[in-house]
C-alpha positions as CSV (number, residue, x, y, z in Angstrom):
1,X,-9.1,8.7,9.7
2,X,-5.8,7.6,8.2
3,X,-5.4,3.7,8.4
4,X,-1.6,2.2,7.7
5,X,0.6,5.3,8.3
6,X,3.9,2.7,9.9
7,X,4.3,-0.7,8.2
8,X,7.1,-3.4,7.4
9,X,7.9,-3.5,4.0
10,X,9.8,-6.7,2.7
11,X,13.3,-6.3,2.6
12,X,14.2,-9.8,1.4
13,X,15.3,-10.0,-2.0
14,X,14.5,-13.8,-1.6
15,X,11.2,-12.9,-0.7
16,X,10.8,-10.6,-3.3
17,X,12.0,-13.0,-5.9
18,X,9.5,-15.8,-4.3
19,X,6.6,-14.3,-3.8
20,X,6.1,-11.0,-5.6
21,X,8.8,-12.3,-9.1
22,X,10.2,-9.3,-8.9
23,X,14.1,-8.0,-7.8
24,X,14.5,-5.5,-5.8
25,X,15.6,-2.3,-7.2
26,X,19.4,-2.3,-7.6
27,X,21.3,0.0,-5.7
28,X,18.7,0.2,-2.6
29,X,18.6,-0.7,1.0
30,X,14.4,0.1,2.1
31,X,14.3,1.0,5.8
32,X,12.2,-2.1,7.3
33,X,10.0,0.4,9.1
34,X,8.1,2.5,6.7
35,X,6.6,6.3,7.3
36,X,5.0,8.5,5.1
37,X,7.8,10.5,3.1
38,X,10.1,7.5,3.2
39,X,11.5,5.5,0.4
40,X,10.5,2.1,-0.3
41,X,9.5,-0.7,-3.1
42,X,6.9,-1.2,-5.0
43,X,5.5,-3.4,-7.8
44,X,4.3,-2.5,-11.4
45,X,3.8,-4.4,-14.4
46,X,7.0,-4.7,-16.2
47,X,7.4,-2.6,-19.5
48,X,10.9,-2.6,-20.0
49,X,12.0,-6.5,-18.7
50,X,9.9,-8.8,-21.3
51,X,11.3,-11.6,-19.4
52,X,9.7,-10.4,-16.2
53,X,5.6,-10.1,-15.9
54,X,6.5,-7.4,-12.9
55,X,9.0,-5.5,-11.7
56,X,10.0,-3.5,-8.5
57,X,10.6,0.7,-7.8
58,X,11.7,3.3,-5.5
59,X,9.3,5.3,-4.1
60,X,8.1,7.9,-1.4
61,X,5.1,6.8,0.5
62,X,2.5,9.3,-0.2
63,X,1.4,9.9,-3.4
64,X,2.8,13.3,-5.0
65,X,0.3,14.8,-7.6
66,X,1.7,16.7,-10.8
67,X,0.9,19.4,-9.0
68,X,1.8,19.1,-5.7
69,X,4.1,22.0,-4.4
70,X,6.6,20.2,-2.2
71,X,7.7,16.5,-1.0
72,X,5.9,17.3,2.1
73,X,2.2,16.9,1.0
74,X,2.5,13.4,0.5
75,X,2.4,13.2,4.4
76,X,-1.0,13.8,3.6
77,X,-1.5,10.9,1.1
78,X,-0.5,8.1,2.3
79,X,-4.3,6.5,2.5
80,X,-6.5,6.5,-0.3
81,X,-10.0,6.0,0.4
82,X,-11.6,3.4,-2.9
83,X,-15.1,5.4,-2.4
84,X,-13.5,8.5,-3.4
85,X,-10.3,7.8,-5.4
86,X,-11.7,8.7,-8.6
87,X,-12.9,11.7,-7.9
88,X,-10.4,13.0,-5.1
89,X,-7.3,15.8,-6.7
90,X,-4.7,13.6,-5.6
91,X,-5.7,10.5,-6.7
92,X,-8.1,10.6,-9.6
93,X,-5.5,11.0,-12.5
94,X,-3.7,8.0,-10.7
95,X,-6.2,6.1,-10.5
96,X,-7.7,6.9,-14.5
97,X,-4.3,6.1,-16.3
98,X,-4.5,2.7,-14.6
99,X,-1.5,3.2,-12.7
100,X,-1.8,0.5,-10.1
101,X,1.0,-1.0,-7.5
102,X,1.3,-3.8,-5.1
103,X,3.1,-2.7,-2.0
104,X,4.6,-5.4,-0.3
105,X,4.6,-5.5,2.8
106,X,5.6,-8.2,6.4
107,X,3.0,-6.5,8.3
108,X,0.8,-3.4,8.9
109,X,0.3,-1.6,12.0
110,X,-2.5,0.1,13.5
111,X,-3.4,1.2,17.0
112,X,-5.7,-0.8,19.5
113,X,-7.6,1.3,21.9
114,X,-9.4,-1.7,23.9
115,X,-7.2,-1.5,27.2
116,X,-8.2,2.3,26.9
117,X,-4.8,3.7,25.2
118,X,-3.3,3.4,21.8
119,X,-1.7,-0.2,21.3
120,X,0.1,-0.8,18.6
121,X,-0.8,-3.9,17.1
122,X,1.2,-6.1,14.1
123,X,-1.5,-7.6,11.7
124,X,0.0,-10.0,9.2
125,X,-0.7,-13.3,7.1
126,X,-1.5,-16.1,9.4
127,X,0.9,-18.8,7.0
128,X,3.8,-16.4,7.2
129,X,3.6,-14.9,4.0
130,X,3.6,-11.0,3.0
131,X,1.3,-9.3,2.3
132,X,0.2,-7.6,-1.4
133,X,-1.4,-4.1,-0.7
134,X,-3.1,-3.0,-3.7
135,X,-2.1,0.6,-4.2
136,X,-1.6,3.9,-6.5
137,X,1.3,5.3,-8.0
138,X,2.9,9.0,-10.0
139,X,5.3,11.1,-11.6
140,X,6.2,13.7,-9.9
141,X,8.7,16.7,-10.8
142,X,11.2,19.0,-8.6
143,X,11.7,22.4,-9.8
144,X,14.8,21.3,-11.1
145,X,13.1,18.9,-13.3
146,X,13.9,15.6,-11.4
147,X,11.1,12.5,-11.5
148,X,10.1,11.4,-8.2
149,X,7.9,8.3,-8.0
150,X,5.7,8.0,-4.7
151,X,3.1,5.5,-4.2
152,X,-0.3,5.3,-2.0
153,X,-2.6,2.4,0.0
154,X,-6.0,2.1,-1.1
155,X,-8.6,1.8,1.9
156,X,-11.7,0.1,2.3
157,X,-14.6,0.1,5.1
158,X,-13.6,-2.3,7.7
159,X,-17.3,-2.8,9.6
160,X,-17.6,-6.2,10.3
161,X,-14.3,-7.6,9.8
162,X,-13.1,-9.3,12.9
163,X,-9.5,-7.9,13.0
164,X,-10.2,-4.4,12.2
165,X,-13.5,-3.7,14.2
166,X,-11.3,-3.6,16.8
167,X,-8.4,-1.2,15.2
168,X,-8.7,2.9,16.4
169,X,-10.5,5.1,18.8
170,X,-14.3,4.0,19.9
171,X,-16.3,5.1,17.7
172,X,-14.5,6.2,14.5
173,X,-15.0,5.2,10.8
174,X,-13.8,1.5,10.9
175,X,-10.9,1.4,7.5
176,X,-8.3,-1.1,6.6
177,X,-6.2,-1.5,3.5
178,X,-6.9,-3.6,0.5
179,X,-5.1,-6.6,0.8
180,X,-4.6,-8.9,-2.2
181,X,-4.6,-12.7,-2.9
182,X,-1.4,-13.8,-4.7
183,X,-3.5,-15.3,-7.9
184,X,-5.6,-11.8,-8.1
185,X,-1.5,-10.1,-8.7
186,X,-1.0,-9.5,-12.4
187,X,-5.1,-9.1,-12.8
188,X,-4.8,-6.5,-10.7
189,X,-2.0,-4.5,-12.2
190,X,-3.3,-5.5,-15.7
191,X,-6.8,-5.0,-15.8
192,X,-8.8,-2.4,-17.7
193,X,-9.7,0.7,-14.9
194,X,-13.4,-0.4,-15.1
195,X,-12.7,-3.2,-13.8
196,X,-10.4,-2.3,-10.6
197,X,-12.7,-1.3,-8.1
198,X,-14.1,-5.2,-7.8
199,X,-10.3,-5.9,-5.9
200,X,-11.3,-3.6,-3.5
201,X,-12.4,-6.4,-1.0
202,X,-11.8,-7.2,3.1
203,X,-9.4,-9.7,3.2
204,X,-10.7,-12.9,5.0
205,X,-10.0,-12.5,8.5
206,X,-9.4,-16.0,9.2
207,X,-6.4,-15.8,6.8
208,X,-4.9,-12.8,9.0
209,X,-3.2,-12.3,12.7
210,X,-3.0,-9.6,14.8
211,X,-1.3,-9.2,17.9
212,X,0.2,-6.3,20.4
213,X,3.8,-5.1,19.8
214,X,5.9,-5.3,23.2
């Protein structure tokens, strides 16, 4: 069951600079509303600004393998569960080169089914500031030889956790995504691969908010 398919990203380039250190990618205007196959930031650890410790890119949400066909399969990988990311086609080379993201985000949306129907709900830091979705990124090449950079959310189990419990359909696979603590930033995008999967954590749920859109 996907989890974040819709989410806001941060459009702020004060926001950005505050709480991420990074500038947004010159030349771009991110939709605020994000969907798989659209374009929008992303942070990486900077390897061409020696004066910056990150740095922001443009990319498609949905991670595009080498050898993925089209632009459309990353509809399919947008969600990227941690049980099976090193083993999974699309993810595994990702995930072995160490190439890890932060995405940031305003808020993430999922779908509450407690009044009987899908509800979309808005979950988002309780002290206002975004959120830092650990994620996945790639090359990817058109067949005229263009690089395309797309990125992915990692996923976790979200049994127990007070927010998501009560995210999707009764009865499915409870999931959220990874959410990151701003001091666990440049560990994260730094550390060796062996050491990754222990960020793959519920995020307190105290330190969250949910409520209905509308």
């Amino acid at each position: 069951m996907p989890v974040c398919s819709n989410y806001q990203t941060v459009t702020s380039t004060d926001r950005l600079l505050t709480y991420f250190g990074v500038e947004r990618p010159k030349g771009t205007e991110p939709p605020e509303l994000v969907f798989p196959g659209y374009l929008a930031p992303f942070i990486v650890a900077a390897k061409h600004r020696p004066e910056m410790e990150r740095e922001a890119q443009l990319g498609l949400f949905g991670l595009l393998p080498s050898w993925a066909k089209d632009l459309a399969f990353g509809r399919k990988t947008f969600n990227a569960r941690s049980e099976t990311v090193a083993e999974k086609p699309s993810f595994r080379d990702a995930w072995a080169k160490g190439r890890r993201c932060i995405i940031p985000a305003e808020a993430v949306y999922e779908p509450c089914w407690e009044t009987g129907k899908a509800v979309k709900w808005a979950i988002s830091r309780r002290d206002g500031l975004p959120l830092g979705l650990a994620g996945l990124w790639g090359y990817w090449r058109d067949k005229d030889g263009k690089e395309v950079l797309s990125f992915t959310m990692l996923t976790i189990s979200g049994a127990g956790h007070e927010i998501y419990e009560r995210m999707h359909k009764p009865g499915e696979e409870k999931r959220m995504v990874v959410i990151l603590d701003e001091a666990e930033y440049d560990a994260w995008l730094n550390c060796p691969v062996a050491e990754a999967a222990a960020f793959l954590k519920q995020y307190p749920a105290n330190r969250l908010e949910a409520k209905p859109l509308g």
